[in-house]
C-alpha positions in Angstrom: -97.0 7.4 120.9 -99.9 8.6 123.2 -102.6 10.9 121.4 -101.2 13.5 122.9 -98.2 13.5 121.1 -100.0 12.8 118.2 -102.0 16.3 118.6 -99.9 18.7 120.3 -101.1 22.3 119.8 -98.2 23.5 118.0 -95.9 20.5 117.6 -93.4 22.5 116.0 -92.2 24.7 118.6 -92.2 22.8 122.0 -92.0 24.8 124.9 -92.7 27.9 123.3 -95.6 30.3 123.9 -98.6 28.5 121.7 -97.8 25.5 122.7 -100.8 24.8 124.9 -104.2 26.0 123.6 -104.2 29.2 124.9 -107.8 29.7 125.1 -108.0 27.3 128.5 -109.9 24.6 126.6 -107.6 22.0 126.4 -106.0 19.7 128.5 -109.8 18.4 130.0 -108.3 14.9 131.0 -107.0 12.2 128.1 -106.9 13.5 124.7 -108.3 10.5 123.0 -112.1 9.1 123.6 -112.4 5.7 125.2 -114.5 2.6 123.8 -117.1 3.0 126.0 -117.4 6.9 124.1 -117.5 5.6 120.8 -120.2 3.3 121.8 -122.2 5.7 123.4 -121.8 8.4 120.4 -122.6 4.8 118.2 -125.7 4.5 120.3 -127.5 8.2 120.2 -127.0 8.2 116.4 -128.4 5.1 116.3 -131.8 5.9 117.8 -132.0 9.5 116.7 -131.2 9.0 112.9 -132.7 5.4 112.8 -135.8 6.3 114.2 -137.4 7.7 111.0 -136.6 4.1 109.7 -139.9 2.9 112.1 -141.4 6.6 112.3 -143.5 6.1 109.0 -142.8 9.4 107.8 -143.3 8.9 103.8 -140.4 10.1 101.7 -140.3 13.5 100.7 -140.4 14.8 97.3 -136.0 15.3 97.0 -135.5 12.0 99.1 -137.3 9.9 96.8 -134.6 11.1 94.0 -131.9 9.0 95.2 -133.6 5.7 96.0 -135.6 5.4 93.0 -132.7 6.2 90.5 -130.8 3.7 93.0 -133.5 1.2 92.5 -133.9 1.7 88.3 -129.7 1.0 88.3 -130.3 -2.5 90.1 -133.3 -3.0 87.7 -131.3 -2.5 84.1 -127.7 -3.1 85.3 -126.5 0.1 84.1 -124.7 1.4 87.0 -122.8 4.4 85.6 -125.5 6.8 84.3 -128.6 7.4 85.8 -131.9 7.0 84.3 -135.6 7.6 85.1 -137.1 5.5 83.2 -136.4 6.7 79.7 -134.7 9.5 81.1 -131.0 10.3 81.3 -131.8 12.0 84.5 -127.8 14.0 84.8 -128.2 16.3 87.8 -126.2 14.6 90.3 -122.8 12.1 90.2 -123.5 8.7 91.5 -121.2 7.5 94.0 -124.3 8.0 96.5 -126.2 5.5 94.2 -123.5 2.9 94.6 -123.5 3.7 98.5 -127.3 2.7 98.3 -126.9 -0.4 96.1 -124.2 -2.3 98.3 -126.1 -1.5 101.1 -129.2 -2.6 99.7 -127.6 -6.1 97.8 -125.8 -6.8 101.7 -129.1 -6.7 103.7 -131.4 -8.3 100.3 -133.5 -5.5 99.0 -133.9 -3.3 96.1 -133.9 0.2 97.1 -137.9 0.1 97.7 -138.6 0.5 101.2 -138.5 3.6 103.6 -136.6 2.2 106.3 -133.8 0.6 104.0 -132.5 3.4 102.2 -132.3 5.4 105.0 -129.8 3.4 106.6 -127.0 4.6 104.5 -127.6 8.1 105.1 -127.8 7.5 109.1 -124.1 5.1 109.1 -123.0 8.2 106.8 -123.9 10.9 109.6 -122.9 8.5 112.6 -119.3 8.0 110.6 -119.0 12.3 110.3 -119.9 12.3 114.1 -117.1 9.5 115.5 -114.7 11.6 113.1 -115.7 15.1 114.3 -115.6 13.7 118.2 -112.1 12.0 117.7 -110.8 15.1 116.5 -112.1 17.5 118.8 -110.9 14.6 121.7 -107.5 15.4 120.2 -107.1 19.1 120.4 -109.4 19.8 123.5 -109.7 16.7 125.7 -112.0 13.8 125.9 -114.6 15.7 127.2 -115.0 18.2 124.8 -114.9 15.5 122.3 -117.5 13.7 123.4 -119.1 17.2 123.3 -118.8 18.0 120.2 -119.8 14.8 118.9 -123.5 14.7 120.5 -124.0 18.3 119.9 -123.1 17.5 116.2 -125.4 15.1 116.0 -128.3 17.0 117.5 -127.8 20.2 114.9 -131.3 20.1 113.5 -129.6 20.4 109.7 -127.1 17.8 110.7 -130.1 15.5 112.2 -132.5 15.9 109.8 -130.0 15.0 106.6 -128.8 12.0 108.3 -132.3 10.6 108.3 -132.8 11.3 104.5 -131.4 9.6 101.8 -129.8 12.4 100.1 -126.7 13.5 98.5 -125.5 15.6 101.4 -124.7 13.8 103.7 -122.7 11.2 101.8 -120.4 14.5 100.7 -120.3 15.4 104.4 -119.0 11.9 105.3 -116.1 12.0 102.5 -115.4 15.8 102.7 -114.7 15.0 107.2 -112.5 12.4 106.4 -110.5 14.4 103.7 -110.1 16.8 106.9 -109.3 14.2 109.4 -106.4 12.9 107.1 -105.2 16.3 106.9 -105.5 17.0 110.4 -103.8 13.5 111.1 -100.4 14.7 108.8 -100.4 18.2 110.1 -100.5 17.1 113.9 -98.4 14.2 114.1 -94.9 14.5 115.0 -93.8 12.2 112.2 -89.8 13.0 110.2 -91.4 11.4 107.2 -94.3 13.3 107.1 -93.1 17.2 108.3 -89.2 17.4 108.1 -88.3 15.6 104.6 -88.3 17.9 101.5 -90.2 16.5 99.2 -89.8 16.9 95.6 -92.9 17.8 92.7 -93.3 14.2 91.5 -91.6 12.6 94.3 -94.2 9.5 95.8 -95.8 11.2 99.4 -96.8 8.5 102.2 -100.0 7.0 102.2 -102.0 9.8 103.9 -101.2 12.1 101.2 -102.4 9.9 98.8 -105.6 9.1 100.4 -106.1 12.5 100.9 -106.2 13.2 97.1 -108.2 10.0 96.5 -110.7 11.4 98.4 -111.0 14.9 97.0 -111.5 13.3 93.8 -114.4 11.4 94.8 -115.8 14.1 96.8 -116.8 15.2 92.7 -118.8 11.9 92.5 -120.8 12.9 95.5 -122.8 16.1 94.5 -121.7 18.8 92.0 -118.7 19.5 90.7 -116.4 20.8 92.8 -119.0 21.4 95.8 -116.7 19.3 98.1 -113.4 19.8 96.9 -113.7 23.6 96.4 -114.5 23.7 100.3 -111.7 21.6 101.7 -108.8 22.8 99.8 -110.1 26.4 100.0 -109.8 25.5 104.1 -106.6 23.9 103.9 -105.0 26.2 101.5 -106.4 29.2 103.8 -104.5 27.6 107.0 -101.2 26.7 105.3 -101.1 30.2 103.8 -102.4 31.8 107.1 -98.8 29.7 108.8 -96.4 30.0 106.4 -94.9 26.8 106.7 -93.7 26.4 103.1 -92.1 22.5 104.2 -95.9 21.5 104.8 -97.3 23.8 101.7 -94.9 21.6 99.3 -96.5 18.2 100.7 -99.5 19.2 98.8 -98.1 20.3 95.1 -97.1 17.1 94.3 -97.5 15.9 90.4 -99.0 12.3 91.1 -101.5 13.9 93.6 -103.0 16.6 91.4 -103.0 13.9 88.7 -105.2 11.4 90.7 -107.7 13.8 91.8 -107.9 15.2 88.1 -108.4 11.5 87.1 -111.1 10.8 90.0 -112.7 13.9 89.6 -113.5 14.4 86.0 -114.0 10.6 84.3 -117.6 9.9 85.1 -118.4 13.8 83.8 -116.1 13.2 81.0 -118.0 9.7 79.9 -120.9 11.2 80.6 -120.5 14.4 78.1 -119.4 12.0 75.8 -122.4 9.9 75.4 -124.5 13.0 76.1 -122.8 16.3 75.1 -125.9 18.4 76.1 -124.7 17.5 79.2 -122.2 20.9 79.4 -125.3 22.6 78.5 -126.7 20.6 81.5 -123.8 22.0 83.8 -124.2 25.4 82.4 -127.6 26.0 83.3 -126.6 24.7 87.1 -124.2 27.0 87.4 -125.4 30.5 85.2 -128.4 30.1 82.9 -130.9 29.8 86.1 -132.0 32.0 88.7 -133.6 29.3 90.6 -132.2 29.5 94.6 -130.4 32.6 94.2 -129.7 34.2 97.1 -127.7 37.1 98.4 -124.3 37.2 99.3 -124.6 37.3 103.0 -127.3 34.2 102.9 -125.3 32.1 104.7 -125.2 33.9 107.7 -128.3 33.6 109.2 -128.9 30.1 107.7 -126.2 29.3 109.8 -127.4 30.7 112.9 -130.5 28.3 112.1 -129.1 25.2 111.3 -126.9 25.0 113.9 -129.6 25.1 116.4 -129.5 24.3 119.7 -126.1 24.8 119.7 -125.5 28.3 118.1 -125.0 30.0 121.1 -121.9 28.0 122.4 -120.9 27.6 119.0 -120.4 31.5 118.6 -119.1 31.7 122.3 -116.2 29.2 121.0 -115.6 31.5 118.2 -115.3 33.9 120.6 -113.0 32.2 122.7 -110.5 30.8 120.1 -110.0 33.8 118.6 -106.8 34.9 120.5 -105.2 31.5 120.1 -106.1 31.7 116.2 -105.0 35.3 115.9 -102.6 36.4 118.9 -100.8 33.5 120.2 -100.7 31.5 116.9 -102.0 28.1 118.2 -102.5 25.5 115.5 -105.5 23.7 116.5 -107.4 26.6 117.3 -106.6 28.9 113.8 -107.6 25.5 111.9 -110.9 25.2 114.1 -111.4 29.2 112.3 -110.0 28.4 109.2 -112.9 25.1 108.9 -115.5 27.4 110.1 -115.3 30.4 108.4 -113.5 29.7 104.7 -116.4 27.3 103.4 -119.3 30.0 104.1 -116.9 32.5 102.2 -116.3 30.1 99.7 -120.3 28.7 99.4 -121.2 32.7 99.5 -119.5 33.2 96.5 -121.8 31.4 93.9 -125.4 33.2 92.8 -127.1 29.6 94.0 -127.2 28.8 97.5 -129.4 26.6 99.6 -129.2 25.8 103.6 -127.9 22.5 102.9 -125.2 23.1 101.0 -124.1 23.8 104.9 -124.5 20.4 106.0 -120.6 19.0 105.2 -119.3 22.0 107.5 -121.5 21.9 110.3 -118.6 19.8 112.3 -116.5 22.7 113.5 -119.3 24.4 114.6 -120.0 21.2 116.7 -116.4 21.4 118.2 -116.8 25.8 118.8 -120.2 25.0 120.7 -117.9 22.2 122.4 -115.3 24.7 123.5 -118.2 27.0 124.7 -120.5 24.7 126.5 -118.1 24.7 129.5 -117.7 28.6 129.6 -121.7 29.6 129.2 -121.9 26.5 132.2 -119.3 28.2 133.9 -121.3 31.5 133.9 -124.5 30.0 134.9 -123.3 28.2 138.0 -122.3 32.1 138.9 -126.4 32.8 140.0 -127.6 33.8 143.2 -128.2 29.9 144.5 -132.4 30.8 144.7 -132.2 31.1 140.6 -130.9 27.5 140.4 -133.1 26.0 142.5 -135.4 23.2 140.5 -138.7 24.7 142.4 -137.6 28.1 141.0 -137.3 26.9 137.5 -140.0 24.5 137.6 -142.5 27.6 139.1 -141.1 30.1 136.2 -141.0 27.4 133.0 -141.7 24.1 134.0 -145.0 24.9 134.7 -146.2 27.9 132.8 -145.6 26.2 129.4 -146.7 22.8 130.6 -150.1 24.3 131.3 -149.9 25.9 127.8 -149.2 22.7 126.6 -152.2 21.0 127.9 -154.7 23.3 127.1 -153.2 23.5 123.6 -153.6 19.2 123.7 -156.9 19.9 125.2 -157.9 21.9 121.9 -156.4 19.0 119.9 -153.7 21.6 118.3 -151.1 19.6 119.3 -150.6 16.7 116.7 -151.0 12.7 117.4 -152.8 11.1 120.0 -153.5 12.8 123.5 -151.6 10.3 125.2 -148.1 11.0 123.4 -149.3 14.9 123.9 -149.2 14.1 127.8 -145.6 12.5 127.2 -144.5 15.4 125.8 -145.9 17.5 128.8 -143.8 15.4 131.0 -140.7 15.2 129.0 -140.8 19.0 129.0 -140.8 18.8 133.2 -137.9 16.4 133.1 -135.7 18.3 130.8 -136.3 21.7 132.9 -135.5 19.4 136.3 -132.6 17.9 135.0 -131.8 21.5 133.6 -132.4 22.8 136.9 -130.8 20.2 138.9 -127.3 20.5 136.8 -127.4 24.1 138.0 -127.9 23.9 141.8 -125.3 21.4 142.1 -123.1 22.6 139.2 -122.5 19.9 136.7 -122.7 20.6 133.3 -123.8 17.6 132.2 -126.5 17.7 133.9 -127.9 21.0 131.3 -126.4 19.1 128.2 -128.5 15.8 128.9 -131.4 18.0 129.4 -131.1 19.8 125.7 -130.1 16.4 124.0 -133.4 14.7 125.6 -135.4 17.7 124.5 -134.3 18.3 120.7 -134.0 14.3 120.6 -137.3 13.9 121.8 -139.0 16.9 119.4 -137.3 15.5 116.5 -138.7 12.0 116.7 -141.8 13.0 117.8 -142.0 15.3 114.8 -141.5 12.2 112.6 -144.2 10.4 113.4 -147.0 12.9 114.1 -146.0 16.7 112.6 -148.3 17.0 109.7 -147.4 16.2 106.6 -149.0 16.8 103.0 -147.6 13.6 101.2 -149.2 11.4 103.4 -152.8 11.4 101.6 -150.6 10.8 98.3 -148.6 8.1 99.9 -152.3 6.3 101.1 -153.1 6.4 97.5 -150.2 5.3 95.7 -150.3 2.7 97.9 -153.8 1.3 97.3 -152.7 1.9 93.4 -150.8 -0.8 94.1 -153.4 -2.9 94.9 -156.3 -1.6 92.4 -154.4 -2.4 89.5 -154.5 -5.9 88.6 -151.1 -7.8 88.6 -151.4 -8.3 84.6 -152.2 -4.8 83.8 -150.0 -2.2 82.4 -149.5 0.6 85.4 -148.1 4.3 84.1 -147.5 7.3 85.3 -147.3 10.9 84.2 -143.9 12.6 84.8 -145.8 15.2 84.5 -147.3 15.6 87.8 -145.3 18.0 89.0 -141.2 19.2 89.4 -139.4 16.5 91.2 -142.8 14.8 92.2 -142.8 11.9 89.9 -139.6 10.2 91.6 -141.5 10.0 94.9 -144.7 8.3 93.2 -142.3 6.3 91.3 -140.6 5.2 94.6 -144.3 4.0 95.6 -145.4 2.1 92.7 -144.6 -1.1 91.6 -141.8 -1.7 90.2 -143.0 -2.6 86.6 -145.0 1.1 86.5 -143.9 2.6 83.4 -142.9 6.5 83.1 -144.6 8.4 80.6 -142.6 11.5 79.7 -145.8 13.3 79.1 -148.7 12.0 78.1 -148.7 12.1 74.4 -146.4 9.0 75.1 -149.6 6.7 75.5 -149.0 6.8 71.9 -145.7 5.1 71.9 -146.3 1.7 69.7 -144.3 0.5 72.8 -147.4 -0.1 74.4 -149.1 -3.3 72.7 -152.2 -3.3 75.3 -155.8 -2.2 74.5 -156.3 -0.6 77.7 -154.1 0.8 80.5 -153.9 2.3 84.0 -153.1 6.2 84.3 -151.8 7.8 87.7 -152.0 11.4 86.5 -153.5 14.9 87.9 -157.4 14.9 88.1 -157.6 17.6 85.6 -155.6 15.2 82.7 -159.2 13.2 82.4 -160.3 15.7 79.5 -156.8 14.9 77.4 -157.0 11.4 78.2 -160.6 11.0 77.1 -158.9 12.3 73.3 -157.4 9.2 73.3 -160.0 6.5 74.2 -163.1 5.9 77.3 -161.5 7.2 80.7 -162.9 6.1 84.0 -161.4 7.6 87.0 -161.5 4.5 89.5 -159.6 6.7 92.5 -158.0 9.9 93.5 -155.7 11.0 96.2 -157.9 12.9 99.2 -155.5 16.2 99.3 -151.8 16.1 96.9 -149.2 18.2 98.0 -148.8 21.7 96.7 -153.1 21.0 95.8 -154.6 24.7 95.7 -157.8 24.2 93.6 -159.9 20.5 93.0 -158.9 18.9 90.2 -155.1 19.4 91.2 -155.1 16.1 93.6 -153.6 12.5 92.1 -156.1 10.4 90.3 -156.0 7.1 89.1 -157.7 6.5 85.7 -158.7 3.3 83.6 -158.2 4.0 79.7 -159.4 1.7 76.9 -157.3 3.2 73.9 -159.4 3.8 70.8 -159.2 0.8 68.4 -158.0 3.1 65.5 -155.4 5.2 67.5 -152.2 6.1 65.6 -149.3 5.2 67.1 -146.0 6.8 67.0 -142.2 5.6 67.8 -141.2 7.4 70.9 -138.6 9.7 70.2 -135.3 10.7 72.6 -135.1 12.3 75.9 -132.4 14.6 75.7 -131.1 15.4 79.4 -132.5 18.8 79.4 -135.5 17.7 78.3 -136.0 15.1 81.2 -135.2 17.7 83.9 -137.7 20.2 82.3 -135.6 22.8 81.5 -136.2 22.3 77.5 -139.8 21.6 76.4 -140.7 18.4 74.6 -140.2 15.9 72.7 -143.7 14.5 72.5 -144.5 11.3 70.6 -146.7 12.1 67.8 -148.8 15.7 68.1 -148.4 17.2 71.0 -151.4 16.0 73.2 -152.7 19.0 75.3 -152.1 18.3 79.8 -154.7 18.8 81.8 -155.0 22.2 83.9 -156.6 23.4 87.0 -160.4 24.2 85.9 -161.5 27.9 85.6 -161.9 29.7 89.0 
């Protein structure tokens, strides 16, 4: 069976009107990519999402999250709940965490280097890429495969998530194969799979089943239903939207329903049994917080955003499949709406919304700006033959904003050394020749090569030198490291600020201890007469109520720093020989994510503050 065949437009009624994609996008040569594309797509991710391993960006302050939990699991063995320290720390599922372990255990490290645990996140987004690509191959053509797979993986959102280790993308990478199985049943001329009735409990073939495997582990990914919500509201949207009741009853199936149920809920249900505040955990998520709401048409322009540099053609291929999704009826093309349009009605819905819940349906935007690439190209080969002349475009924005360029490097307002300012002065010529040159003599991918060496170029070079306010922290953790003797006791105050603690953690040794608060200096865990302190500058006057403090370093600038005194510090305490000590008490889970105040161990012992103005 060729991959034609496997993809018709609308396999169901042969020869009928529909039956090509009526928009004119399809039929661009073979409707399968070749070896040589997958290698390609293979390589571009490969240097554009593994380049931050070698960039020596520090992590940032939600990145760190991930890794360090990652890194505490392989530490105490407990892989099934999350801790931080003496934390139950229940905000996210962690099927990401195991993702990050086997990747760590195969290549021999522990979760505690940049470049390693950002190499799941990268083979996560390359994996959504080849998937996106082989799919768009199959309704459009090879071309507009390819396409959509580099202009996927050059969506700043897209880009920027696949160089992170965060949950997103790992929900992106099992929410696009959840589709592509989908896709792979409701496109394939296959008796078993379209023209058998099947009964309510009868046993489906394997796709069905994977299918509902993977919807269940989509709920181990990120929250509850974040993944699973989006892709059977899609799904449920285009079946409806057809009417084809034969293909609507291959999904209510008994045994399917019951293995995402199962997949879904066990690791929430152990979870609320060994910590039943975690409901009231879930509850605050989801309506006791006003933290990231947003209004109901947020979406909108986020998406206009994060789809950049590809908006434009992505809302010309909106514009283009629209009679195939709406007037003809062609398959292919109302699924391609259907994927676009349901999950920002569906993520619209909920008071809490954030850009990057955006990230695991960026890829049909990827395959609309694939469809409308050739049609805006189209358009501008139309131009008087003067306006697509390199000399022209060089003379009118080659040059202009080259010499804005230089005089901005000359003023050193351009970031990183003067020499990679002067690259990017002549990568900016290049890209408008090549731009330029695509025009005159009318090949397209001429223009695309030009955009995907300018965003890929901008977003490395970003890496390395766009400023960044952790880096001064990261310096000082760092010589932390190697200021506190080997047999000394190292701690840290969680306290430091939301989120911010996981990111010092990360760059600390691995034997630093987390101190809830500081009152927990008083834990009779701690047997030592004297220990090491990374705290805020301003916690010297608390610390001092517990013994002599010596402050023996501080960070130059911290992140989020408004006043002195708000920068990391590292302090040397000798406890008082006749402090009382206390037994630590719990953690409950609201209580580690600071959403309930205490417990402190003994009196509470005042934290520091920013000194009067």
């Amino acid at each position: 069976m060729t991959q034609t065949e496997q993809y018709p437009s609308n396999p169901s009624s042969p020869g009928e009107p529909g039956e090509g994609v009526s928009s004119g996008v399809a039929g661009q040569g073979i409707n399968r990519l070749r070896l040589v594309d997958y290698f390609l797509l293979i390589l571009f991710c490969g240097v554009l999402f593994g380049y931050v391993a070698i960039s020596g960006r520090p992590m940032t302050m939600h990145e760190a999250r991930l890794p360090q939990l990652s890194r505490e699991m392989m530490r105490t063995g407990d892989y099934l709940i999350p801790h931080n320290g003496p934390r139950p720390w229940l905000e996210r599922p962690p099927l990401p965490h195991w993702v990050e372990i086997i990747f760590a255990k195969a290549i021999g490290q522990n979760c505690d280097t940049e470049w390693s645990v950002r190499i799941p996140p990268a083979i996560m987004g390359t994996l959504v890429v080849l998937v996106t690509a082989t799919m768009a191959a199959g309704w459009f053509g090879r071309v507009s495969g390819l396409l959509a797979g580099f202009s996927l993986a050059s969506m700043y959102e897209f880009y920027y998530y696949s160089t992170l280790s965060e949950d997103d993308i790992f929900l992106a990478a099992l929410v696009i194969i959840a589709v592509a199985l989908f896709v792979f049943m409701e496109f394939r001329r296959d008796p078993e799979m379209q023209d058998k009735r099947l009964g309510f409990v009868e046993w489906r073939p394997w796709p069905v089943v994977a299918f509902f495997i993977l919807m269940g582990l989509s709920n181990l990914a990120k929250g509850p239903g974040v993944g699973a919500i989006v892709v059977a509201g899609t799904l449920g949207v285009y079946l409806l939207w057809q009417r084809d009741w034969r293909r609507i009853r291959r999904y209510i199936w008994f045994w399917g329903w019951l293995i995402f149920i199962a997949l879904a809920l066990w690791w929430h249900v152990v979870v609320g049994i060994r910590y039943p505040e975690y409901l009231k955990n879930l509850r605050y998520d989801f309506a006791d917080t006003n933290t990231f709401d947003q209004p109901v048409w947020y979406y909108v322009p986020q998406l206009l955003g994060v789809a950049m540099p590809w908006t434009p053609a992505a809302l010309v291929g909106l514009f283009i499949t629209a009679r195939g999704a709406f007037r003809v009826g062609n398959r292919a093309e109302r699924f391609l709406w259907c994927w676009a349009i349901v999950p920002i009605v569906i993520l619209s819905i909920p008071h809490r919304k954030h850009h990057h819940y955006l990230v695991p349906s960026l890829a049909p935007w990827a395959i609309l700006a694939a469809v409308g690439l050739p049609r805006m190209a189209k358009a501008f080969f139309a131009g008087p033959e003067w306006s697509r002349r390199p000399k022209f475009g060089m003379t009118v924005f080659g040059l202009p904003v080259a010499i804005a360029l230089a005089i901005l490097l000359f003023l050193h307002k351009i970031p990183g050394p003067q020499l990679i300012g002067g690259g990017l002065i002549g990568v900016w010529l290049l890209c408008v020749w090549m731009y330029y040159h695509g025009l005159l003599v009318k090949r397209g991918g001429w223009l695309f090569a030009a955009i995907l060496l300018g965003a890929g170029v901008t977003y490395c070079w970003g890496q390395t030198y766009w400023p960044d306010e952790t880096v001064p922290d990261t310096q000082f953790l760092r010589r932390v490291n190697a200021e506190v003797p080997a047999d000394k006791l190292l701690t840290l105050d969680a306290a430091v600020g939301p989120l911010d603690f996981f990111r010092d953690q990360f760059y600390l040794r691995d034997d630093t201890l987390l101190l809830h608060n500081l009152s927990y200096l008083r834990s009779n865990d701690i047997h030592t007469s004297e220990v090491y302190v990374v705290a805020r500058l301003f916690d010297q006057a608390p610390l001092q109520t517990l013994g002599d403090v010596m402050v023996i370093d501080q960070s130059e600038h911290s992140r989020r720093q408004k006043k002195p005194g708000q920068q990391l510090a590292l302090f040397h305490l000798v406890f008082k020989p006749d402090l009382i000590r206390y037994s630590p008490p719990a953690i409950s889970p609201m209580q580690a994510m600071e959403r309930e105040a205490g417990p402190n161990c003994g009196p509470e012992l005042s934290e520091g503050g920013p000194p009067p103005e």
